[in-house]
C-alpha positions as CSV (number, residue, x, y, z in Angstrom):
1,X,0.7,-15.7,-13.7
2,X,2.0,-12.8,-11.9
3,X,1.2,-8.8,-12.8
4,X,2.7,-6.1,-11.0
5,X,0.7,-3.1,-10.6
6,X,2.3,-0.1,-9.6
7,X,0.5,2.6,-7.5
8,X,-0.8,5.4,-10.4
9,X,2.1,8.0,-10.5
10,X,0.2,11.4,-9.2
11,X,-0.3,8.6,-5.7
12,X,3.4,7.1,-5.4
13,X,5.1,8.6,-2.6
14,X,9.1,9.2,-2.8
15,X,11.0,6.5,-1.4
16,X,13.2,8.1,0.9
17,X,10.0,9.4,2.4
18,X,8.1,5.9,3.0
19,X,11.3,4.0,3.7
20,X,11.4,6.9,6.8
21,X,8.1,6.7,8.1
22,X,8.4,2.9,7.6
23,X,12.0,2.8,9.7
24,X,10.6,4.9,12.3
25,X,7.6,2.8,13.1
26,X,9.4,-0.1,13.5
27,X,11.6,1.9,15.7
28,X,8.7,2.5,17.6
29,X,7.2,-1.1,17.8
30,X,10.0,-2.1,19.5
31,X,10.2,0.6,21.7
32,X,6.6,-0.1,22.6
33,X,6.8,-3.8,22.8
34,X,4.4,-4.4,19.9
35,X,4.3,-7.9,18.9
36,X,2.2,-10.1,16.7
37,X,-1.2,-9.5,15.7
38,X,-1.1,-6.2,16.9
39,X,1.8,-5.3,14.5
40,X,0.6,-4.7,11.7
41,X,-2.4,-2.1,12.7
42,X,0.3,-0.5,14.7
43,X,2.7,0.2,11.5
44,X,-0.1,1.2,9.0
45,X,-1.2,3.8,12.0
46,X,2.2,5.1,12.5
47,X,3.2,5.2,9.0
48,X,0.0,7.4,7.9
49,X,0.5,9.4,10.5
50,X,4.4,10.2,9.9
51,X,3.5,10.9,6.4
52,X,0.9,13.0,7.0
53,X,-1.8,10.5,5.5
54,X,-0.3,10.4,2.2
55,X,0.6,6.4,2.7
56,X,-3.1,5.7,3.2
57,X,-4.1,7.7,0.0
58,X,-1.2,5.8,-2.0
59,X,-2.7,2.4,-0.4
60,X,-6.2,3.3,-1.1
61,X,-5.0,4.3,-4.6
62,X,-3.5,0.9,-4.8
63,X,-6.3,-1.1,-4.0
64,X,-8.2,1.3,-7.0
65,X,-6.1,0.7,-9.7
66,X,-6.0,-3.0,-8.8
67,X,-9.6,-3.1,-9.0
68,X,-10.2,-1.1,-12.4
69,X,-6.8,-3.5,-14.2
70,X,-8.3,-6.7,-12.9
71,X,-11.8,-5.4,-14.5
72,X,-9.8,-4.5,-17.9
73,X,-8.5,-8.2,-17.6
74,X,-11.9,-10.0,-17.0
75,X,-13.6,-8.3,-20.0
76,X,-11.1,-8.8,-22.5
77,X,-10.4,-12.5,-20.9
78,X,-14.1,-13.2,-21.5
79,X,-13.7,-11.5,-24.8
80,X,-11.5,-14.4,-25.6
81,X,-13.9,-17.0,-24.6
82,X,-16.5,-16.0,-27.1
């Protein structure tokens, strides 16, 4: 099974916004030669900081709600199993 989650609403950013920041630090990944393992630290970095920190609150709020649906899911899954 698959479930889609979306970050909560008051968290998403506007897509023109993250697609931006996003562009840009590839931009700047290449411009900087950064390759590999060191890739993806470098575009989390860049993209918080082009959006002023917002895309780390989103992912943060991400990782919440993920957390609270997969708890809804375990206690009415084990509801079930009674």
């Amino acid at each position: 099974m698959i479930l889609s989650n979306p970050v909560p609403d008051e968290f998403a950013m506007d897509e023109a916004t993250i697609d931006d920041a996003i562009a840009k630090a590839v931009e700047l990944s290449v411009e900087e030669h950064i390759a590999g393992e060191k890739s993806t630290p470098f575009l989390l970095s860049k993209v918080c900081e082009l959006t002023g920190g917002a895309s780390l609150r989103a992912n943060i709020e991400i990782v919440r709600n993920n957390a609270r649906v997969a708890a809804q899911i375990a206690k009415l899954y084990s509801e079930l199993e009674r």
